[in-house]
C-alpha positions as CSV (number, residue, x, y, z in Angstrom):
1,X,125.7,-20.6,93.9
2,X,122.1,-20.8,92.6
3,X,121.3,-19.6,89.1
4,X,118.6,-16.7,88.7
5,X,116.9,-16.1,85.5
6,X,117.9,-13.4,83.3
7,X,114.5,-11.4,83.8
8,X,114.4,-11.8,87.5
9,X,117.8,-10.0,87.5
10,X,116.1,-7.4,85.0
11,X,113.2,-6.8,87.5
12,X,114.8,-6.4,90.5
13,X,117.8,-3.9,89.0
14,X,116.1,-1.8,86.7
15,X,111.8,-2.3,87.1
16,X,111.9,-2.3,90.9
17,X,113.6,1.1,91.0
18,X,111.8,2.4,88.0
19,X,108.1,1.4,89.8
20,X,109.7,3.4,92.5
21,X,109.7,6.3,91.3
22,X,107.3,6.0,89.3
23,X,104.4,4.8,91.4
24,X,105.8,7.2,94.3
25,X,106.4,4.1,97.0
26,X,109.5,3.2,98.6
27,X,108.1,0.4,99.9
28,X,109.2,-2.6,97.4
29,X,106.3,-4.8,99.2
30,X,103.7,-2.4,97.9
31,X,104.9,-2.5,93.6
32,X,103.8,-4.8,91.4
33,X,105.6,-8.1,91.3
34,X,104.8,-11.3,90.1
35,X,103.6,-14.3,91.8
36,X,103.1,-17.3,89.7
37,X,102.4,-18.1,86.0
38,X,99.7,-20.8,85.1
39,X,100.4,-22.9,81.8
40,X,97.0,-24.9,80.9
41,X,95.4,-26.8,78.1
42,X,92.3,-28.3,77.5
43,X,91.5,-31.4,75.6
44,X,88.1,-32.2,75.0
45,X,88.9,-34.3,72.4
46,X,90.5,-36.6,75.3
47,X,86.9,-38.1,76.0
48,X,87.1,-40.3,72.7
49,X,90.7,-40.9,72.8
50,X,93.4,-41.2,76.0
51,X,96.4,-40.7,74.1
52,X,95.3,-37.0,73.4
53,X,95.9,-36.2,77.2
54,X,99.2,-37.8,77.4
55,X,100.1,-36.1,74.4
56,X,99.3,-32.6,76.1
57,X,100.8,-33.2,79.6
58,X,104.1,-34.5,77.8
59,X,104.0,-31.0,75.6
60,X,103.5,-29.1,78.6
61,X,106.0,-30.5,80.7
62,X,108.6,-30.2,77.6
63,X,107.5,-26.3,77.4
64,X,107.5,-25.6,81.3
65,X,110.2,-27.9,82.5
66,X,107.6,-29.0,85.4
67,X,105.8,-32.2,85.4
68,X,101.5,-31.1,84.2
69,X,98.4,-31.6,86.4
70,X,95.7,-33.5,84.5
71,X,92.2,-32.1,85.7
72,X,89.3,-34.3,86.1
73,X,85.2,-33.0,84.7
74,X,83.8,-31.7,88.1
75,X,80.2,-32.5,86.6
76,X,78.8,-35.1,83.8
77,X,77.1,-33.1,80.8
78,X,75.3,-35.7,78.8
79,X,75.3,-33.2,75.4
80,X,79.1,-33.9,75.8
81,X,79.6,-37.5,76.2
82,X,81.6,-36.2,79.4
83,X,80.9,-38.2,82.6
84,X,82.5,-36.7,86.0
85,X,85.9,-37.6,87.1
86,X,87.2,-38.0,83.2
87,X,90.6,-36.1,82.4
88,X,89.8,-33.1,80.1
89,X,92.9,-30.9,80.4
90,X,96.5,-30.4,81.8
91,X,97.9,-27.6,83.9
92,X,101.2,-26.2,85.2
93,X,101.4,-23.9,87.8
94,X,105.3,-21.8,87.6
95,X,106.9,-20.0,90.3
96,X,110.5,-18.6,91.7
97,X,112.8,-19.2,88.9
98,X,111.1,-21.3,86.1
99,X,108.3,-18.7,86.0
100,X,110.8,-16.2,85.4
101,X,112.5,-18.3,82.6
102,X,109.6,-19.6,81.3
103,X,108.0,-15.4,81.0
104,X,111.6,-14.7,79.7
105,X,111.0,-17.6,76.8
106,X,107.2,-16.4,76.1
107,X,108.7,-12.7,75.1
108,X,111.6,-13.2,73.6
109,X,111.2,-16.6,71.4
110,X,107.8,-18.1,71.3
111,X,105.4,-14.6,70.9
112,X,108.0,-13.1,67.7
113,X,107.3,-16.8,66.6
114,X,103.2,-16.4,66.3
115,X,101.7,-16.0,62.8
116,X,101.0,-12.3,62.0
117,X,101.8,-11.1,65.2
118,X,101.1,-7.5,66.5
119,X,101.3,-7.6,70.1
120,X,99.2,-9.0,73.2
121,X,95.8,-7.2,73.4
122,X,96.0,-4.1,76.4
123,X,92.8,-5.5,78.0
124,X,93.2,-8.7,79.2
125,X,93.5,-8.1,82.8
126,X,90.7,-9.1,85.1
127,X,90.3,-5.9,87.3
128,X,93.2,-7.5,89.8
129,X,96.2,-7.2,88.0
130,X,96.4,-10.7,86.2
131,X,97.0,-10.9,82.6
132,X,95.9,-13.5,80.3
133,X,96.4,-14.9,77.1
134,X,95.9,-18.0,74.4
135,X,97.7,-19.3,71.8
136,X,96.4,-21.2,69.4
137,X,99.2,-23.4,68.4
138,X,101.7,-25.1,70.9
139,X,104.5,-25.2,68.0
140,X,106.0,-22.2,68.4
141,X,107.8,-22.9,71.9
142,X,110.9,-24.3,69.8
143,X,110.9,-27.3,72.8
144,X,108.3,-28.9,71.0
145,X,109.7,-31.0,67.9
146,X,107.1,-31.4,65.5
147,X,106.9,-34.9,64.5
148,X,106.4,-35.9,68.0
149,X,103.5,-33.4,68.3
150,X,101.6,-33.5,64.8
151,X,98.4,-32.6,66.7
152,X,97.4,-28.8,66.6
153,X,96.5,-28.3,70.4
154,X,96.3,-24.0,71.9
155,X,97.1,-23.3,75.6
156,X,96.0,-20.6,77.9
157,X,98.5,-18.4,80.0
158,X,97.4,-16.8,82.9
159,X,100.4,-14.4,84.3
160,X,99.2,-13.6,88.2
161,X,100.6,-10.6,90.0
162,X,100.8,-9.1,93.3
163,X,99.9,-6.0,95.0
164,X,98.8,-4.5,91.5
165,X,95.7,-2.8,90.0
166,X,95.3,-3.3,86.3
167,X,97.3,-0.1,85.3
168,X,100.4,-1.2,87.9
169,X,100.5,-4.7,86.4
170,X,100.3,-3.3,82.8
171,X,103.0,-1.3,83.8
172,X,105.1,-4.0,85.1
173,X,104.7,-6.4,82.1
174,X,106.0,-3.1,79.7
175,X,109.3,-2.6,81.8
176,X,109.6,-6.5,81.5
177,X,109.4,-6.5,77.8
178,X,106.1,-8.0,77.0
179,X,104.7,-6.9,73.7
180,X,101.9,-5.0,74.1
181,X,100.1,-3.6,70.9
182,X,100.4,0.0,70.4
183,X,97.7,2.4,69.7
184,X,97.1,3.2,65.9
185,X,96.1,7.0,65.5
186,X,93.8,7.2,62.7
């Protein structure tokens, strides 16, 4: 028997339904779903030292459960000391399962865990339905022990959907639990 994660069970028994009637379709091809979840960091300060790379791929790959990408400069920019074809960041790209765990994760452990934290700003879609996000500490996915990483490094998380405007994603992401802020009436 294969394991599913505990939000894809959540989506498809009570958000599928809900989007349903909600949005009016019977058609489950047509709501909102999602389709992958891109985990990146960059490391400029890679060009002066090689460890710094290392250290981000290894943090990702602890976070994600998935091995990172490093990605190359596509051009040289001289102001930089950055010549093309030198490895300035680390990506993951999550899907099936581990995106569904590793969403489950963001919500529920490593967002509560973020200094001050108020919610995910409303307005970070793109006009297609994908969401993004940055954090500015890697430390607070509880993965990460940190004496290994004693260098502050921020990632950016890019949650991609399907078959969604902005509203219909937004929509989505509520019924899954993601923290959105609320409105403050003054």
């Amino acid at each position: 028997m294969i394991a599913t994660a505990r939000l894809k069970d959540r989506y498809e028994s009570e958000v599928l339904p809900q989007l349903k009637e909600q949005l009016g379709r019977e058609n489950r091809l047509s709501l909102p779903r999602l389709d992958k979840i891109v985990v990146s960091m960059g490391v400029g300060s890679a060009i002066s030292d090689k460890k710094h790379i290392e250290e981000a791929t290894s943090a990702l790959a602890d976070i994600t459960g998935q091995k990172a990408m490093v990605c190359k400069a596509r051009k040289s920019v001289a102001g930089f000391r950055l010549r093309e074809g030198m490895a300035i960041g680390a990506k993951v790209t999550l899907r099936g399962v581990r995106m569904y765990e590793f969403l489950d994760r963001l919500i529920s452990i490593a967002l509560p865990r973020v200094r001050d934290f108020r919610g995910v700003k409303k307005k970070a879609f793109d006009g297609q339905g994908n969401y993004s996000l940055g954090l500015t500490e890697q430390l607070v996915f509880p993965e990460l022990n940190p004496d290994k990483y004693t260098r502050p490094q921020g990632m950016n998380i890019a949650i991609c959907t399907r078959g969604a405007t902005d509203d219909e994603a937004r929509l989505m992401l509520e019924m899954l639990g993601f923290p959105f802020q609320r409105e403050e009436n003054n």
